[in-house]
TIVO-2410 file (N, C-alpha, C; in nm, 3 decimals):
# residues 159
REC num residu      c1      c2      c3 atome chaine
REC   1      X  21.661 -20.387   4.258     N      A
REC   1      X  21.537 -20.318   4.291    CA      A
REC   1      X  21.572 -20.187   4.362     C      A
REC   2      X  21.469 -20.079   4.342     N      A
REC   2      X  21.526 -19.955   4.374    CA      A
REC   2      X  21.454 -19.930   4.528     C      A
REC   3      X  21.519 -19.884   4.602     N      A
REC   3      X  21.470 -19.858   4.726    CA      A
REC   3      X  21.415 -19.697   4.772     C      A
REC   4      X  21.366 -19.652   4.827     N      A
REC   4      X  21.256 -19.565   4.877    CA      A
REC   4      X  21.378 -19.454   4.862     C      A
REC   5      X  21.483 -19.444   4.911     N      A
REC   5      X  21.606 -19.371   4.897    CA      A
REC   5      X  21.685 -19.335   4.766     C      A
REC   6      X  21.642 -19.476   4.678     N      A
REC   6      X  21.745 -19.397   4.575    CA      A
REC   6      X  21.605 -19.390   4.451     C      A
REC   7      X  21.492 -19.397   4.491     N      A
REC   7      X  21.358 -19.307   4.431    CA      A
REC   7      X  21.314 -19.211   4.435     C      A
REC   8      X  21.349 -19.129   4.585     N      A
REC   8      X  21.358 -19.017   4.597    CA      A
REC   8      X  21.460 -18.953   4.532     C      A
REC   9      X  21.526 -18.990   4.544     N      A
REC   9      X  21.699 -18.895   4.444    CA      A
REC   9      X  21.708 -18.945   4.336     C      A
REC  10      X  21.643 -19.013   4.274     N      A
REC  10      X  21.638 -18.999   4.126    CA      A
REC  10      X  21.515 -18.895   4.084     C      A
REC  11      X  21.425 -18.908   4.133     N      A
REC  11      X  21.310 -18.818   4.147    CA      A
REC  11      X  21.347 -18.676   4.193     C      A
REC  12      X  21.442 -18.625   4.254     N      A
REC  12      X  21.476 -18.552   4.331    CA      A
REC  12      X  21.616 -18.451   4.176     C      A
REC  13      X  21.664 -18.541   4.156     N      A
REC  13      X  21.738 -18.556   4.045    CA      A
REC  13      X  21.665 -18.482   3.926     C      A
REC  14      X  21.595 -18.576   3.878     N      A
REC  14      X  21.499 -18.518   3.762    CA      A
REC  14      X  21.462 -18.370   3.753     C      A
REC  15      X  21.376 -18.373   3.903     N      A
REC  15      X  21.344 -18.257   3.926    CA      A
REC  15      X  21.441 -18.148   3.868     C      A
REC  16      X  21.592 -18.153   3.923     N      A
REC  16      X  21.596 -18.051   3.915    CA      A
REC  16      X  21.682 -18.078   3.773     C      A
REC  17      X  21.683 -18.143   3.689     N      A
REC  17      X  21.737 -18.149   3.529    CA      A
REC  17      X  21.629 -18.064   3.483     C      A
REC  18      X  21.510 -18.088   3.505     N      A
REC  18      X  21.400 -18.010   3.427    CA      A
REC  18      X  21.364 -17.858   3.471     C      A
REC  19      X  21.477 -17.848   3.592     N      A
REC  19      X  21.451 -17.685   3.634    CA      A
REC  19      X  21.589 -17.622   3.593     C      A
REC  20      X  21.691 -17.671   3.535     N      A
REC  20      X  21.760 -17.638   3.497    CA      A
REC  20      X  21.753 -17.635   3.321     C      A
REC  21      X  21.700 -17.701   3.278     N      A
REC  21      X  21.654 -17.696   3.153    CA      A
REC  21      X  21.564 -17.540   3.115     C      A
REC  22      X  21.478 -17.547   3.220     N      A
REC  22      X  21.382 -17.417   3.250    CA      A
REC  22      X  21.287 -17.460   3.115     C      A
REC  23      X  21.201 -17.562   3.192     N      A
REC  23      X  21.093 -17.635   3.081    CA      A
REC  23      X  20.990 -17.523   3.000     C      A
REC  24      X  21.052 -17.429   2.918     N      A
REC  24      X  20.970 -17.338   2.844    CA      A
REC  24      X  20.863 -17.242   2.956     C      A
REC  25      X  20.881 -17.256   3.049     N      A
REC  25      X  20.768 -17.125   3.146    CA      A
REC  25      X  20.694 -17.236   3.199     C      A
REC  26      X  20.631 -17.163   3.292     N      A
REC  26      X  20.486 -17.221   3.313    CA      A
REC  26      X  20.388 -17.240   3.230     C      A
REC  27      X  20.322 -17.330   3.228     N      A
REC  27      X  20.225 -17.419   3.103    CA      A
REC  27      X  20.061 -17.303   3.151     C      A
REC  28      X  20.065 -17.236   3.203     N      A
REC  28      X  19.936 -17.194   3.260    CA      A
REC  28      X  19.944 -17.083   3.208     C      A
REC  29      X  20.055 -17.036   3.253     N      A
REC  29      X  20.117 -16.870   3.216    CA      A
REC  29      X  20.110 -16.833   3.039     C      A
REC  30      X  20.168 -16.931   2.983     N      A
REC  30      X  20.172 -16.944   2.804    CA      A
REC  30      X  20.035 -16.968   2.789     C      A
REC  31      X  19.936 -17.060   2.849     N      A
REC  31      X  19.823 -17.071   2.786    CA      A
REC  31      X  19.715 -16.950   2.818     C      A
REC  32      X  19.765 -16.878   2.890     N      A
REC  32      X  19.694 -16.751   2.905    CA      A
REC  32      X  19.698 -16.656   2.841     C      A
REC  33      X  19.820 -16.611   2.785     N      A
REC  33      X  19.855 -16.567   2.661    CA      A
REC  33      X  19.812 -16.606   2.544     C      A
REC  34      X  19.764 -16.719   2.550     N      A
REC  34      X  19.735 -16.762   2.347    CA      A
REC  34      X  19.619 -16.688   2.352     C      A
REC  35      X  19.541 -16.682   2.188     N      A
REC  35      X  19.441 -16.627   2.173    CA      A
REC  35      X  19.331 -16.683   2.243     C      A
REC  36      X  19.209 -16.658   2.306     N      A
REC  36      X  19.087 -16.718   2.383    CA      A
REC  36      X  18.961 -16.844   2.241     C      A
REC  37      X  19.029 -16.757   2.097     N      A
REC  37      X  18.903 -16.847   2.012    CA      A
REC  37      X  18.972 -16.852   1.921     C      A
REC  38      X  18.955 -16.930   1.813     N      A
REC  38      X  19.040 -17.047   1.684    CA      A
REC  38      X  18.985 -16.863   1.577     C      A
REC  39      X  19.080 -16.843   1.512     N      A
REC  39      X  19.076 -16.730   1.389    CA      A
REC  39      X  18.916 -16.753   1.289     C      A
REC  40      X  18.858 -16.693   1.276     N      A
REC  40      X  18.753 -16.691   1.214    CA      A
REC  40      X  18.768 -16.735   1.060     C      A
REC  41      X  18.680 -16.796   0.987     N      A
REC  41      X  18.682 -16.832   0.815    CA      A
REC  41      X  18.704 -16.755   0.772     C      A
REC  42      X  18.590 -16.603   0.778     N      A
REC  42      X  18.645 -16.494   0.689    CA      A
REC  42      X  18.782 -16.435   0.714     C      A
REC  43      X  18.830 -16.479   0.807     N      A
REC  43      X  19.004 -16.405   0.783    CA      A
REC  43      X  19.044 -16.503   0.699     C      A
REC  44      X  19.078 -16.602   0.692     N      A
REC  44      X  19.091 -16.718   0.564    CA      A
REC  44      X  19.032 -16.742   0.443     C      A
REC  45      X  18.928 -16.679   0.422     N      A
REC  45      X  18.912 -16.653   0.293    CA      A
REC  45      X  18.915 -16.511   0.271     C      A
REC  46      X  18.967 -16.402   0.322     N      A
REC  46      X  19.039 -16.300   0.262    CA      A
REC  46      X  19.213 -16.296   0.278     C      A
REC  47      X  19.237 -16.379   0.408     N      A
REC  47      X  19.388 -16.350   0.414    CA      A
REC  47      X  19.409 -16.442   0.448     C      A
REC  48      X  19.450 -16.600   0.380     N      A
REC  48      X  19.519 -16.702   0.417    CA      A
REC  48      X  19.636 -16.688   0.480     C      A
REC  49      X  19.758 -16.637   0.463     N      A
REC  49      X  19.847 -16.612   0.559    CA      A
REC  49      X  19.827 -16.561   0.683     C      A
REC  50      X  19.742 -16.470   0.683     N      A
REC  50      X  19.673 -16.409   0.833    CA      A
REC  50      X  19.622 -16.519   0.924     C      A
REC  51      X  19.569 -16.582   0.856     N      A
REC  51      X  19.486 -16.665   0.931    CA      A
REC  51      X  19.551 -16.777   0.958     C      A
REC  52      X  19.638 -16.860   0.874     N      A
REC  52      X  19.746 -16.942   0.951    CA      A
REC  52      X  19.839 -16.896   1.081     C      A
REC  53      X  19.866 -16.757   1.053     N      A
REC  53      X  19.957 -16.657   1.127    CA      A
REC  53      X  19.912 -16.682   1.295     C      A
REC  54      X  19.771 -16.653   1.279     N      A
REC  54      X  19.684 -16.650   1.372    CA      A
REC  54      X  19.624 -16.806   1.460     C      A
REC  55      X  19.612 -16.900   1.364     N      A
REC  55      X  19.646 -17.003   1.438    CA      A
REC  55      X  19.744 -17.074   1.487     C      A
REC  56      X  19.848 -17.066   1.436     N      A
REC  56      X  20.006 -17.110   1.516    CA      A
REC  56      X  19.995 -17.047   1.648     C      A
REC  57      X  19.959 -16.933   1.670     N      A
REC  57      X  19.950 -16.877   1.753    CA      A
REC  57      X  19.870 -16.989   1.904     C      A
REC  58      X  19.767 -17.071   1.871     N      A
REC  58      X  19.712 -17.121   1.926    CA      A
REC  58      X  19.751 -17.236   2.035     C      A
REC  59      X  19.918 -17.280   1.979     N      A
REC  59      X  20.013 -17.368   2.013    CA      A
REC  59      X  20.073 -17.326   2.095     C      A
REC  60      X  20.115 -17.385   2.199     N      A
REC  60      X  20.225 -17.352   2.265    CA      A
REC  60      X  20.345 -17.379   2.251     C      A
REC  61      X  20.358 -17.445   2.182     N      A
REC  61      X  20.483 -17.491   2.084    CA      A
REC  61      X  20.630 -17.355   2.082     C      A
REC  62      X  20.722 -17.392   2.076     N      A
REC  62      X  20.803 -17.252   2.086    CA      A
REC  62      X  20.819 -17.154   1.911     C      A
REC  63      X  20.805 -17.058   1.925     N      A
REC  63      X  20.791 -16.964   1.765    CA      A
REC  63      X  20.912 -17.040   1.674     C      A
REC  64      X  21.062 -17.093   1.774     N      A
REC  64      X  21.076 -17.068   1.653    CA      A
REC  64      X  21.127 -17.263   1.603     C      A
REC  65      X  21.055 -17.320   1.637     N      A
REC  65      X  21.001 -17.488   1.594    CA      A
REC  65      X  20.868 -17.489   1.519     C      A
REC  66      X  20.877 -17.585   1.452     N      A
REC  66      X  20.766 -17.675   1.364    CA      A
REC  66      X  20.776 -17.834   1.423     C      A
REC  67      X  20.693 -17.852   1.449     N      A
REC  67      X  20.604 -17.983   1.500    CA      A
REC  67      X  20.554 -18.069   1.394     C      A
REC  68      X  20.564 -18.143   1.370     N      A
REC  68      X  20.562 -18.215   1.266    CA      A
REC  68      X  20.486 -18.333   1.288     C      A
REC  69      X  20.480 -18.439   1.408     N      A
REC  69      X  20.419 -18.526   1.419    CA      A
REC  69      X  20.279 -18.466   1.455     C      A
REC  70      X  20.188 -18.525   1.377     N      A
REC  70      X  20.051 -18.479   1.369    CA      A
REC  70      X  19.937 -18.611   1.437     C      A
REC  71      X  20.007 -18.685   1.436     N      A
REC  71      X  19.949 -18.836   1.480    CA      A
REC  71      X  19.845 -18.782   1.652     C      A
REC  72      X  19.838 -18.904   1.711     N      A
REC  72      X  19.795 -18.934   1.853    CA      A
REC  72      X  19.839 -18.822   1.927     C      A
REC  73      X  19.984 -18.801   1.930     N      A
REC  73      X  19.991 -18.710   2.051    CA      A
REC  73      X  20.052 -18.597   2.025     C      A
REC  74      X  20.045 -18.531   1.900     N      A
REC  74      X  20.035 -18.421   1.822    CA      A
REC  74      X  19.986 -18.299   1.919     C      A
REC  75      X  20.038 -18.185   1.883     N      A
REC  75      X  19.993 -18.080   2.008    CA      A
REC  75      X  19.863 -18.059   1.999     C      A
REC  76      X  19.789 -18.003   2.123     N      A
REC  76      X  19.660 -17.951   2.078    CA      A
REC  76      X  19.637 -17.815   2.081     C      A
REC  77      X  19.508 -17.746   2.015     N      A
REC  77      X  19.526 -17.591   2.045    CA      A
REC  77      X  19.495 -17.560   2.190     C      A
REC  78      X  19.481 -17.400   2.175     N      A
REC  78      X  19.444 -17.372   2.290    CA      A
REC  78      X  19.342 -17.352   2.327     C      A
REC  79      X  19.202 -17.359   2.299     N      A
REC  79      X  19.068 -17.389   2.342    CA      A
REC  79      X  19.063 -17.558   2.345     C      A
REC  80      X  19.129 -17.633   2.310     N      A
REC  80      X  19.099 -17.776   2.360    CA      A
REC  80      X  19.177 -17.823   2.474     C      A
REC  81      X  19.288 -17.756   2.513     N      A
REC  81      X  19.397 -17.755   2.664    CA      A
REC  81      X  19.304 -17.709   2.756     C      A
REC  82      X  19.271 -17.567   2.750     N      A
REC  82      X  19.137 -17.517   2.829    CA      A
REC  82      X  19.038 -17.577   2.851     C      A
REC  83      X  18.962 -17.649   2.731     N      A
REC  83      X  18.872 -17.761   2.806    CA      A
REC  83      X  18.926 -17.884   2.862     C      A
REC  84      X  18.999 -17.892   2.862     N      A
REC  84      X  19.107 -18.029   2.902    CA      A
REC  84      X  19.090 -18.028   3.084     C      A
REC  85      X  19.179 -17.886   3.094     N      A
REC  85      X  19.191 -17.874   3.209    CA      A
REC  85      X  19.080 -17.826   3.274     C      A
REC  86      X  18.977 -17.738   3.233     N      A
REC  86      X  18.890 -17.735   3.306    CA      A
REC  86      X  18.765 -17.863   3.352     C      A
REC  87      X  18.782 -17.939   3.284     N      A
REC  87      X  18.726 -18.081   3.243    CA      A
REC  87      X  18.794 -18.130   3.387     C      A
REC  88      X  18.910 -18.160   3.382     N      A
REC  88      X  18.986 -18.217   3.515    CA      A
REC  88      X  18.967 -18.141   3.666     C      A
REC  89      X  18.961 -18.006   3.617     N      A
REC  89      X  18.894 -17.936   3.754    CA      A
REC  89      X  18.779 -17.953   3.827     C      A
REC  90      X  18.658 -18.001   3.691     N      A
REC  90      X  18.545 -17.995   3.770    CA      A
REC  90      X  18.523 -18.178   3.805     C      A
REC  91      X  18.605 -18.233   3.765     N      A
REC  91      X  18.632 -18.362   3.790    CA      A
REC  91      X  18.665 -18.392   3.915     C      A
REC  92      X  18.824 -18.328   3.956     N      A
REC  92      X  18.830 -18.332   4.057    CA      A
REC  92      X  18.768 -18.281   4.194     C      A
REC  93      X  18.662 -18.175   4.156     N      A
REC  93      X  18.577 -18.184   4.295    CA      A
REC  93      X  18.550 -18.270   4.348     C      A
REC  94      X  18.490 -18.367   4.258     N      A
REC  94      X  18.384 -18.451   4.300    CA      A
REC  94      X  18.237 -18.413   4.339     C      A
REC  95      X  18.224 -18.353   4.268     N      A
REC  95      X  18.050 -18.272   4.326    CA      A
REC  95      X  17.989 -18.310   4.270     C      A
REC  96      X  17.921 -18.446   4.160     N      A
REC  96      X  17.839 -18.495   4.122    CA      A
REC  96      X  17.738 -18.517   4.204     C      A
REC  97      X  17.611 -18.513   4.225     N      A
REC  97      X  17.519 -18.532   4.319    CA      A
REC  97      X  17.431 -18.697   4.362     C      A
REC  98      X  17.518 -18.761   4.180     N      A
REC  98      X  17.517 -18.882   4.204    CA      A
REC  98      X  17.644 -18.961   4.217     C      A
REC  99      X  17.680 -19.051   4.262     N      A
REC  99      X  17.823 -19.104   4.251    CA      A
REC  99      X  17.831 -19.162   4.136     C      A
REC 100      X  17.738 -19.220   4.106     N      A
REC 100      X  17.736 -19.269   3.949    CA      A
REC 100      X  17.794 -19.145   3.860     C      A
REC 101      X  17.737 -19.039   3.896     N      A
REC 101      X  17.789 -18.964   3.765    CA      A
REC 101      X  17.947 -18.924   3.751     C      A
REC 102      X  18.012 -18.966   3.844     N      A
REC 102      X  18.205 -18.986   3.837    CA      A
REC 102      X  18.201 -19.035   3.726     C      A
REC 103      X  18.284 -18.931   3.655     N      A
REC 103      X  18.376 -19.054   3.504    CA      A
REC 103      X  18.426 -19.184   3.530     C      A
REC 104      X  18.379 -19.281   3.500     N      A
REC 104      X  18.455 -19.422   3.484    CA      A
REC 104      X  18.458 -19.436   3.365     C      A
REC 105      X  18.570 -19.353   3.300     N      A
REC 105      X  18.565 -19.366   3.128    CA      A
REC 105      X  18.574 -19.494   3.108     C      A
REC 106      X  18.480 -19.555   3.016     N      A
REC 106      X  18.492 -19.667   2.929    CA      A
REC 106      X  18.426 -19.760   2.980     C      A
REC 107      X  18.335 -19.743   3.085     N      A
REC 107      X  18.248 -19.870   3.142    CA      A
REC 107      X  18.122 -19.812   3.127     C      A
REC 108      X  18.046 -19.733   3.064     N      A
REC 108      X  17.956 -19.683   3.098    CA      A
REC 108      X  17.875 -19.753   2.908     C      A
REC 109      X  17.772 -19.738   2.938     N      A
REC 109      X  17.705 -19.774   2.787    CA      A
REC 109      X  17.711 -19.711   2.729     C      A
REC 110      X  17.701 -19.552   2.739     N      A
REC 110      X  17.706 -19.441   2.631    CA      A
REC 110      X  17.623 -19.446   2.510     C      A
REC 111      X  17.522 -19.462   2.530     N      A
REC 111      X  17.429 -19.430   2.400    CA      A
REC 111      X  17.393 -19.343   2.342     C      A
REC 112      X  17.395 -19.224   2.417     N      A
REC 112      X  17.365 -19.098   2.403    CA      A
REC 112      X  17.458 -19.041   2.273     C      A
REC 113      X  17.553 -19.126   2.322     N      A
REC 113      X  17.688 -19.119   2.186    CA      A
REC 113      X  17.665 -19.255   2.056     C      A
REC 114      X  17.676 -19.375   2.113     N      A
REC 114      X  17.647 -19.449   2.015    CA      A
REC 114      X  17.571 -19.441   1.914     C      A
REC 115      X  17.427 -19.417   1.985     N      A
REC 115      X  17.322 -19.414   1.858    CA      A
REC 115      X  17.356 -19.311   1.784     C      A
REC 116      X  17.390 -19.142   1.755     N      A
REC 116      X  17.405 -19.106   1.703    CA      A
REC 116      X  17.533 -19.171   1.598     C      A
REC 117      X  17.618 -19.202   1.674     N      A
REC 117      X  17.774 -19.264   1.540    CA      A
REC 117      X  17.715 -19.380   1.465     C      A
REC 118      X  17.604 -19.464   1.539     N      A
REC 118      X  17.557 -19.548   1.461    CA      A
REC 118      X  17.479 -19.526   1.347     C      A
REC 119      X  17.424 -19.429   1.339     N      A
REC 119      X  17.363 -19.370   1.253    CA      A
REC 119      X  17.421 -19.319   1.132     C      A
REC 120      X  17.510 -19.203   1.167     N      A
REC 120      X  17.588 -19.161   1.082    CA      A
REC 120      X  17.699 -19.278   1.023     C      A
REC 121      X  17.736 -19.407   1.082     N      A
REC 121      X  17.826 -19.491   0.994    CA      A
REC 121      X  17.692 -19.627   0.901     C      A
REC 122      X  17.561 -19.589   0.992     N      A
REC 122      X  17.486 -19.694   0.929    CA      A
REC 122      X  17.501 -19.839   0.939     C      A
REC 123      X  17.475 -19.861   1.134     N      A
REC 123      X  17.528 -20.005   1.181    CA      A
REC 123      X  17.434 -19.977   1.353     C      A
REC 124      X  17.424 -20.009   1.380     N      A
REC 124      X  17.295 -20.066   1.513    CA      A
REC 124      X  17.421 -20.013   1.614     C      A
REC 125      X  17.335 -19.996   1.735     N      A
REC 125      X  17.428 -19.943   1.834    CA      A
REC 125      X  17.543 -20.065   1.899     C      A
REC 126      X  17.508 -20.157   1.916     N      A
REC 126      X  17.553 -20.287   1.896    CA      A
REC 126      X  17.680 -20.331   1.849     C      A
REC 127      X  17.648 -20.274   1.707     N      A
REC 127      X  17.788 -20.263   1.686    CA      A
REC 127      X  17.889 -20.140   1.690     C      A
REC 128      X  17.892 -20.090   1.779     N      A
REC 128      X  17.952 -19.972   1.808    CA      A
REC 128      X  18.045 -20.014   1.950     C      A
REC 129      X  18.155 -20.019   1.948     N      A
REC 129      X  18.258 -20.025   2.080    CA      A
REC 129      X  18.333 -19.896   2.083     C      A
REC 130      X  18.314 -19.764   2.204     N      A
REC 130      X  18.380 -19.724   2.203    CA      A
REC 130      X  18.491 -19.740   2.286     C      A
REC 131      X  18.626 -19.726   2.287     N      A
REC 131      X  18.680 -19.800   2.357    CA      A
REC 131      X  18.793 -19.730   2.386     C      A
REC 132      X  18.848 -19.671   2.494     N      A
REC 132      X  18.954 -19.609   2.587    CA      A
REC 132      X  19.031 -19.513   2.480     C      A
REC 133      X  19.157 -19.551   2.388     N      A
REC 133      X  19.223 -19.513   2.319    CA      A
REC 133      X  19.267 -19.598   2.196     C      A
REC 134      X  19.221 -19.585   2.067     N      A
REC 134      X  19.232 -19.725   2.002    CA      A
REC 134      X  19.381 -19.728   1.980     C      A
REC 135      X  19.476 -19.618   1.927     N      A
REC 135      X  19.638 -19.627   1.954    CA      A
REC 135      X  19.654 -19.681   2.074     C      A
REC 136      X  19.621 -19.664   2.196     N      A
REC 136      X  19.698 -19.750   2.289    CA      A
REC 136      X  19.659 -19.881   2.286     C      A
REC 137      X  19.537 -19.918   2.257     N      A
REC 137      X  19.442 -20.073   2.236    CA      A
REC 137      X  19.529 -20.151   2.120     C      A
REC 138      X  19.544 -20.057   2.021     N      A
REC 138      X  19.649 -20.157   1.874    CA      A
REC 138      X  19.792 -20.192   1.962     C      A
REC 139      X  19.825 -20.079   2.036     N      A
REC 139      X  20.001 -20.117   2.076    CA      A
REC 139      X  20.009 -20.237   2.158     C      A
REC 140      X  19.873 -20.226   2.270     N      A
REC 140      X  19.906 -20.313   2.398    CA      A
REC 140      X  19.863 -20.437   2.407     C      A
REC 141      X  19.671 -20.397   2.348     N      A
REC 141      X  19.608 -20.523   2.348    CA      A
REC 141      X  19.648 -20.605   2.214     C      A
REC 142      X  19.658 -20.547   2.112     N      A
REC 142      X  19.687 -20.627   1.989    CA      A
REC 142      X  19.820 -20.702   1.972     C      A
REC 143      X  19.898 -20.616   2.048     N      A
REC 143      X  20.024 -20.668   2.041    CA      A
REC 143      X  20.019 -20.798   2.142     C      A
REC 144      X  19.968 -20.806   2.243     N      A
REC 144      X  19.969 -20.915   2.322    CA      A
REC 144      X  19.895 -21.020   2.279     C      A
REC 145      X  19.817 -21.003   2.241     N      A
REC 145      X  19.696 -21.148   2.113    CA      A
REC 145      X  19.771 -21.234   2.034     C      A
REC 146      X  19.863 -21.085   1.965     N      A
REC 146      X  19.989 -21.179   1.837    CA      A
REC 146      X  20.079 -21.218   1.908     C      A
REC 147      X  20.120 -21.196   2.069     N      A
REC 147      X  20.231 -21.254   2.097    CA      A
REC 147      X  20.150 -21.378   2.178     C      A
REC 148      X  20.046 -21.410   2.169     N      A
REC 148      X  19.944 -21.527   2.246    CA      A
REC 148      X  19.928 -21.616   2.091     C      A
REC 149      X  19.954 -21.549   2.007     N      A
REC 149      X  19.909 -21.636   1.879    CA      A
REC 149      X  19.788 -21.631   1.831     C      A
REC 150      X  19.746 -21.538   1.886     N      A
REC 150      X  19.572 -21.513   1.839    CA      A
REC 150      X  19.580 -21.478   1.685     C      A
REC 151      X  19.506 -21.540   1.625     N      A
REC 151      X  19.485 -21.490   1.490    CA      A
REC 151      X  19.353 -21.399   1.430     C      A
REC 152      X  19.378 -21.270   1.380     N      A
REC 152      X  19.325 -21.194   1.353    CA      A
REC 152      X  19.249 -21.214   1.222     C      A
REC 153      X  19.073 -21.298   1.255     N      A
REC 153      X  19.009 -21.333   1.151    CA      A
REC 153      X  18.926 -21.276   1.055     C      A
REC 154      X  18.800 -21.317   1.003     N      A
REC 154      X  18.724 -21.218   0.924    CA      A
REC 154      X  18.612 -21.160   1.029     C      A
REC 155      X  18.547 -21.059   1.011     N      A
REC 155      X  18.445 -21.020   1.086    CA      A
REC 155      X  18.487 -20.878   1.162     C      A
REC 156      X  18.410 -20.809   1.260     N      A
REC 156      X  18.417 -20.712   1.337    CA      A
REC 156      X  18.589 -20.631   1.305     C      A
REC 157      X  18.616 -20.523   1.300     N      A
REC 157      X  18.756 -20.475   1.305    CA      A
REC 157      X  18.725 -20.283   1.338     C      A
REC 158      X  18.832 -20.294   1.400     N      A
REC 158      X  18.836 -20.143   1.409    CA      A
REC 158      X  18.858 -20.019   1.321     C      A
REC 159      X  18.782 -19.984   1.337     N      A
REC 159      X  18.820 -19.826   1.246    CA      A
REC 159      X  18.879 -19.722   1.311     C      A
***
């Protein structure tokens, strides 16, 4: 077991592997630089190369890599980092005027959301679970059911 001493100096450690690495800049500094809005259609339907040109741009990714995994944790652009973080800013005030209105992602009923997805998939709000992260739900919760022996029957399943 690791003690308070050799957590700090592994921590302490890290630190400075990743300042010696020189982790690509500051993450604030690059995202200030990308473009402020996603390339418009009509540059893509007159100049497809332009307009790809122009969204790479959106990545912070380094010029001269390609990213390839597109899955779950695939990069995002840069108007969805920006709402990301500003999302977490006004989070962390805490200035809701109700306490209720604190994010407790995933306990809340959310109908406001349901009924509309219910609609558009054509199923009662009822049957609608939205639920935390379904990649992390297949890895953690599913995986622990099959290692309980739960058997995965007919009825309800995730999309």
């Amino acid at each position: 077991m690791i003690d308070r001493r050799g957590f700090l100096s592994s921590f302490a450690g890290a630190a400075s592997v990743a300042t010696t690495l020189s982790l690509r800049g500051d993450l604030f500094a690059q995202l200030a630089q990308a473009p402020a809005h996603l390339p418009e259609r009509p540059l893509y339907d007159s100049n497809e190369e332009a307009y790809w040109t122009e969204m790479r741009k959106q990545f912070l990714i380094p010029v001269d890599e390609v990213y390839l995994n597109n899955g779950t944790v695939g990069s995002s652009p840069a108007p969805v980092l920006r709402a990301i973080f500003d999302g977490y800013n006004e989070t962390e005030k805490m200035a809701q005027s109700d306490p209720e209105d604190y994010p407790i992602w995933g306990y809340a009923a959310w109908n406001e959301f349901r009924d509309p997805l219910a609609a558009f998939v054509g199923c009662t709000r009822d049957e609608i679970a939205l639920v935390r992260n379904q990649a992390l739900r297949d890895c953690v919760e599913e995986s622990d059911a099959a290692e309980a022996g739960a058997e995965c029957g007919s009825g309800p399943e995730p999309v």
